[in-house]
C-alpha beads as a LAMMPS data file, in Angstrom:
LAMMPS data file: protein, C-alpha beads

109 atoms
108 bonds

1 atom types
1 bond types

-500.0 500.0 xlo xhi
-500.0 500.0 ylo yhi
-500.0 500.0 zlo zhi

Masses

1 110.0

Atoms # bond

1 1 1 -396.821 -425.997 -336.507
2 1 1 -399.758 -422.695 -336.598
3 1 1 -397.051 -420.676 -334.626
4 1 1 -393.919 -421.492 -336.514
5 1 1 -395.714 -420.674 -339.851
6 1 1 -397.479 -417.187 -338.604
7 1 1 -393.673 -416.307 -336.843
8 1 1 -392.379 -417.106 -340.524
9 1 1 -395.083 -415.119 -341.788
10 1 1 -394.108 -412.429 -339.685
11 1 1 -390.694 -412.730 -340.396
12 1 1 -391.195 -412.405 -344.251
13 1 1 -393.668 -410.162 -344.699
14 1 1 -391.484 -407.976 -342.521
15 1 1 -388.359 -408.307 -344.687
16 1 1 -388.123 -405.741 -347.799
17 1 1 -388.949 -408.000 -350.518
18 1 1 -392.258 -408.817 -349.672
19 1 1 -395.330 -407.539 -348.716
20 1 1 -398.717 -408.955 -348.044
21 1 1 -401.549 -407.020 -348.483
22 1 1 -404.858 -406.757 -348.877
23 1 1 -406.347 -406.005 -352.084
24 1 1 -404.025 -404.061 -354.235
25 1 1 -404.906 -403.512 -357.881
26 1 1 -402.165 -404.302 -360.251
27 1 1 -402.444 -400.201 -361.829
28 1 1 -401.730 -399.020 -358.113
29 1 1 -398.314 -400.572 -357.810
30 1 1 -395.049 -398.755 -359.559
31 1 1 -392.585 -400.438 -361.616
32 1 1 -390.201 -400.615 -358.477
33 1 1 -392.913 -402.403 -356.927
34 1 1 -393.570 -404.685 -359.372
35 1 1 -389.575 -405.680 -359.792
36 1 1 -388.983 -406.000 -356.209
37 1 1 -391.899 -406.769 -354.098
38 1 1 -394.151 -409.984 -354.294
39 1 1 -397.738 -409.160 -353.245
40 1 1 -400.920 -411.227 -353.253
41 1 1 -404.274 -409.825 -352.876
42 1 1 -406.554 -411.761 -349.594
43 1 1 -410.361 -411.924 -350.065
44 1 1 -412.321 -410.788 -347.140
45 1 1 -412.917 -414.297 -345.932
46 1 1 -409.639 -416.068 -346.991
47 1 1 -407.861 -418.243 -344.502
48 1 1 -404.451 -417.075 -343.289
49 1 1 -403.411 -420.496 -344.221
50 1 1 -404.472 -420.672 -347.936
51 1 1 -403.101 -417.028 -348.224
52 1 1 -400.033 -418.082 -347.023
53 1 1 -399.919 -421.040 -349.712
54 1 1 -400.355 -418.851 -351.975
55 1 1 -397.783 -416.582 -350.702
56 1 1 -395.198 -419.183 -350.010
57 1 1 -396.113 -420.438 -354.338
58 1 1 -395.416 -416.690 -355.790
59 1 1 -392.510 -416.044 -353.249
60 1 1 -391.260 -420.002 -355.389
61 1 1 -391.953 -418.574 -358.493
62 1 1 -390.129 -415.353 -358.491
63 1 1 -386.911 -416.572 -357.551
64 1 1 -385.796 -414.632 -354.395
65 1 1 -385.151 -417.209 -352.278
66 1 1 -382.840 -419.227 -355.237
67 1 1 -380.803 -415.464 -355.426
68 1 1 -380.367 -415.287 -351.449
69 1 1 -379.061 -418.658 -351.398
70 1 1 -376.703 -417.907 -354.642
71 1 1 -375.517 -414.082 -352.946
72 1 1 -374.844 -415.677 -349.225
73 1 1 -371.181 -416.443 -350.535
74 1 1 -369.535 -413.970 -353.165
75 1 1 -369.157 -416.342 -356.260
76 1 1 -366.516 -414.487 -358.789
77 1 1 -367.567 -414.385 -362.405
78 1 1 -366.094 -417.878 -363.073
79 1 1 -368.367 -419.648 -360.494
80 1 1 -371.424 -417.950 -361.435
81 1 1 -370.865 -419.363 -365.235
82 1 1 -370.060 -422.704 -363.392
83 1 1 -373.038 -422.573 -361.936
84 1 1 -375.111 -422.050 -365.011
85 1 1 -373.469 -424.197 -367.165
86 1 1 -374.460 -426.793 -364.510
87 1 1 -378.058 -425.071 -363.977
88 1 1 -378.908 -425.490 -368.131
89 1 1 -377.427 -428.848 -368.350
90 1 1 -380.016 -430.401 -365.462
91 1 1 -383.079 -428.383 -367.419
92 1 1 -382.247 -429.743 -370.720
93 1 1 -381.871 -433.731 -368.897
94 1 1 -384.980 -433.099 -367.102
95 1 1 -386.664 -431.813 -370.474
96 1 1 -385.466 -434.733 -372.310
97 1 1 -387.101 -436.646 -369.167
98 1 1 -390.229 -435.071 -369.271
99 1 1 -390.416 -435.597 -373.097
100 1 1 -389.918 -439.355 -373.208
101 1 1 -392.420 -439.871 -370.142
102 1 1 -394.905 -437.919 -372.169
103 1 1 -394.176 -439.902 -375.222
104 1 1 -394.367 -443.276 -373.661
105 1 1 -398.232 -442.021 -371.932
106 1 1 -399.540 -440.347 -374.706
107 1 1 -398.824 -443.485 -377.042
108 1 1 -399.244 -445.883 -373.960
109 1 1 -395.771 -448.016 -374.993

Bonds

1 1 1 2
2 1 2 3
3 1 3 4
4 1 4 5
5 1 5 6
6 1 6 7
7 1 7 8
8 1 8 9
9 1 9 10
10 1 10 11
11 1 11 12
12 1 12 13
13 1 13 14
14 1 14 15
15 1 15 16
16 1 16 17
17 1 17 18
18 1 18 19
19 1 19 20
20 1 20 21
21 1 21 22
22 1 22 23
23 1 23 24
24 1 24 25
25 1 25 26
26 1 26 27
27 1 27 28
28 1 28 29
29 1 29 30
30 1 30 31
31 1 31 32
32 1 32 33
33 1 33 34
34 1 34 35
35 1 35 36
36 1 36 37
37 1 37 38
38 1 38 39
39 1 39 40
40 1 40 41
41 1 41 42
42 1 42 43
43 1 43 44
44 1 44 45
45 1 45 46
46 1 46 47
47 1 47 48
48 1 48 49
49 1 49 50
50 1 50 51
51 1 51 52
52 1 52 53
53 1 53 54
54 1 54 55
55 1 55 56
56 1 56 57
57 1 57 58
58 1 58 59
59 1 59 60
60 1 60 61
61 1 61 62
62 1 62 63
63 1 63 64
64 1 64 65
65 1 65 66
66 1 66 67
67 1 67 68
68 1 68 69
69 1 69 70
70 1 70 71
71 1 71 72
72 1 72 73
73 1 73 74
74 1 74 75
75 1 75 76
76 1 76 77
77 1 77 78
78 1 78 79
79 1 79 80
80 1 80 81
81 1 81 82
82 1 82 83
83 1 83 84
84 1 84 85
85 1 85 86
86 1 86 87
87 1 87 88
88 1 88 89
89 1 89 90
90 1 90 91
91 1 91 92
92 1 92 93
93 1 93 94
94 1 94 95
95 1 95 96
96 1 96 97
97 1 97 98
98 1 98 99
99 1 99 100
100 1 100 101
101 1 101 102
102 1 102 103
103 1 103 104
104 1 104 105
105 1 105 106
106 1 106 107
107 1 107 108
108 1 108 109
């Protein structure tokens, strides 16, 4: 389990689009870096595993992995709108889930 998850470690902080590294202030990076790279800063006596949580959470939030999966195949203009027609309909049912369940346990019905 420790080796697969420092080889995948290795693996993506090898690739382009990321970076680890160890304390970078947000004024040193440049707008390039910024757009493209995901960075996280590691205190002196962080874990490797925690830093990699919080890796693996940022490297979620931005997105990349979502695009790579969506630019594997070429999708032509009509799948991409496909796609997010499909995308917007599941956030709006899942918003109109998450609104009801909050209803119901705020008002305890």
């Amino acid at each position: 389990m420790k080796l697969s998850l420092i080889i995948f470690a290795l693996m993506v902080a090898s690739s382009s689009g990321f970076c680890l590294q160890r304390t970078v202030m947000s004024s040193q990076l440049t707008a390039v870096e910024k757009k493209r790279g995901i960075s996280i800063e590691i205190g002196d006596g962080e874990s490797i595993e925690s830093a990699m949580r919080r890796f693996k959470k940022e490297v979620n939030k931005s997105g990349h992995l979502m695009e790579l999966r969506h630019r594997r195949y070429f999708e032509n203009g009509q799948e991409v709108k496909k796609r997010k027609v499909v995308q917007a309909r599941n956030r709006r049912r899942i918003e109109r889930m998450n609104k009801v369940w909050m209803k119901k346990n705020v008002y305890g019905n």
